[in-house]
N, C-alpha and C positions, 0 to 999 in steps of 0.2 A: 768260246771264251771271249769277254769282253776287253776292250784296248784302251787302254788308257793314257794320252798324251799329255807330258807335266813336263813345261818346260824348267829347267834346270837351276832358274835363279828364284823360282818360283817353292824349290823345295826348303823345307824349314830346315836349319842347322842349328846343334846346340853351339856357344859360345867355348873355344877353347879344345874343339874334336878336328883334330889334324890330320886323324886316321883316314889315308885316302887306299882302299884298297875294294876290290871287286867283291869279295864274300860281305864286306863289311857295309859297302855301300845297297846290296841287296838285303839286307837280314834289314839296315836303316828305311830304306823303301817299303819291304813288304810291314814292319812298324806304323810306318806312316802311312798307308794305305789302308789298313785294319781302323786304326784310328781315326780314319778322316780325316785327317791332317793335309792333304795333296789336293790342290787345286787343279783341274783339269785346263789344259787349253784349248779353245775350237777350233778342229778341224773341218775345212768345207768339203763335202761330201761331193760327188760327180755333179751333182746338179746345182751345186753353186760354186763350179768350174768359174775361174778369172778369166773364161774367155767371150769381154763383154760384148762380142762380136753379134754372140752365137744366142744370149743368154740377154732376151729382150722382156725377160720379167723386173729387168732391174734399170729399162726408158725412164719409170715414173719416177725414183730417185735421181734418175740423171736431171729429169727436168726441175724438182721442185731445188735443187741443189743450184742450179743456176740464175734460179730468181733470187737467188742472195748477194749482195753487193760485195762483190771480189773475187766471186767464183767466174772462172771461166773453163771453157769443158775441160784441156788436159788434169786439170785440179779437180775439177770435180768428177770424171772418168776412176781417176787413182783414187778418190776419197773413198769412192763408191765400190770400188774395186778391194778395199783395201779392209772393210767394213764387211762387205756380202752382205749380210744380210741384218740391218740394224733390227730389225725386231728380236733378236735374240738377246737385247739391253733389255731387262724390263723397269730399269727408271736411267732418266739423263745420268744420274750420277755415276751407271756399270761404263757407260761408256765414257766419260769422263774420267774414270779409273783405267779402261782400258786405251784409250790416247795417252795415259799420264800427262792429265791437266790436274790435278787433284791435290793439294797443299799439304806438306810433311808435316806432322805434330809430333810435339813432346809433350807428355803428359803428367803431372809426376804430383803427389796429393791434390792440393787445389788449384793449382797453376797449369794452365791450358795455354803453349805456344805453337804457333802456327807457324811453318817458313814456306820456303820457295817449294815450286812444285815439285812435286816426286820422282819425274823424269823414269818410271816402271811404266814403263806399254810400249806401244808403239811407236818407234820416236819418227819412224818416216813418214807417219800420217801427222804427227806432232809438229814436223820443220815444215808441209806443206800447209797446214791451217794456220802456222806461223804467218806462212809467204801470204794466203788470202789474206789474212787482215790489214799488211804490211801493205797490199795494192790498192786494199778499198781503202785505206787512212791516205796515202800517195801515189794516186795514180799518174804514170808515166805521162812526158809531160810532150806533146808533137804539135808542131805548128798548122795552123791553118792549112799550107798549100801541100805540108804532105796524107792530110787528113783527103784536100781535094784531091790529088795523085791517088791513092786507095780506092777511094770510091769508082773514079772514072775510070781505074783497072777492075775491080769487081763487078764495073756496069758490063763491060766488055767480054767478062769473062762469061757472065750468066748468058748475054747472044751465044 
């Protein structure tokens, strides 16, 4: 028997159904399930285990992720971690949806308005690509001599 994980804010509601009870919420589920109505969530399966430790098919993300200006590894470890496996987007847009970076519409005859983003996904990949852009636009500001200090402790440290 197949499984099927639908997280909870994810499932359709009619407008004005208050009725919260267990027979009622099951007979609403197996409805929406017949009718394709229930968006699945992805689960990562044993082999794309978040343990980036172990799991060195997912180097080449780490590294092309760092050639971008803000990233630096704990950011990009979690981005990556946090993703598994981006080829499961099959356009920028699924994943765009799924960070909720993606802009609310109302749409109502001819009149098409756009607002703030949707704030539906992931919001703790969402605060962290927040914080890269925030470091590549200002980056943190250190004076010469503790730039020199760093160095000549990390010369020392590689002997």
């Amino acid at each position: 028997m197949a499984c099927l994980v639908v997280a909870p804010s994810l499932i359709p509601k009619k407008a004005g159904d208050r009725i919260k009870t267990d027979k009622h919420d099951a007979a609403n589920l197996a409805r929406l399930l017949r009718s394709g109505d229930l968006n699945a969530v992805y689960v990562p399966d044993a082999t794309n285990s978040r343990d980036l430790v172990e799991t060195w098919y997912l180097r080449p993300a780490v590294k092309v992720l760092l050639a971008f200006k803000g990233f630096e590894l704990v950011a990009t470890m979690i981005t990556v971690s946090e993703l598994v496996n981006i080829l499961r987007f099959d356009h920028p847009r699924q994943l765009m949806s799924h960070i909720g970076l993606v802009p609310s519409e109302s749409t109502s005859a001819d009149k098409r308005r756009q607002g703030s983003i949707t704030k539906c996904g992931n919001p703790h990949l969402r605060r962290l690509l927040a914080e890269v852009v925030q470091h590549d636009a200002n980056p943190p500001k250190v004076s010469k001599d503790k730039i020199l200090a760093w160095s000549t402790r990390a010369v020392f440290a590689i002997w």
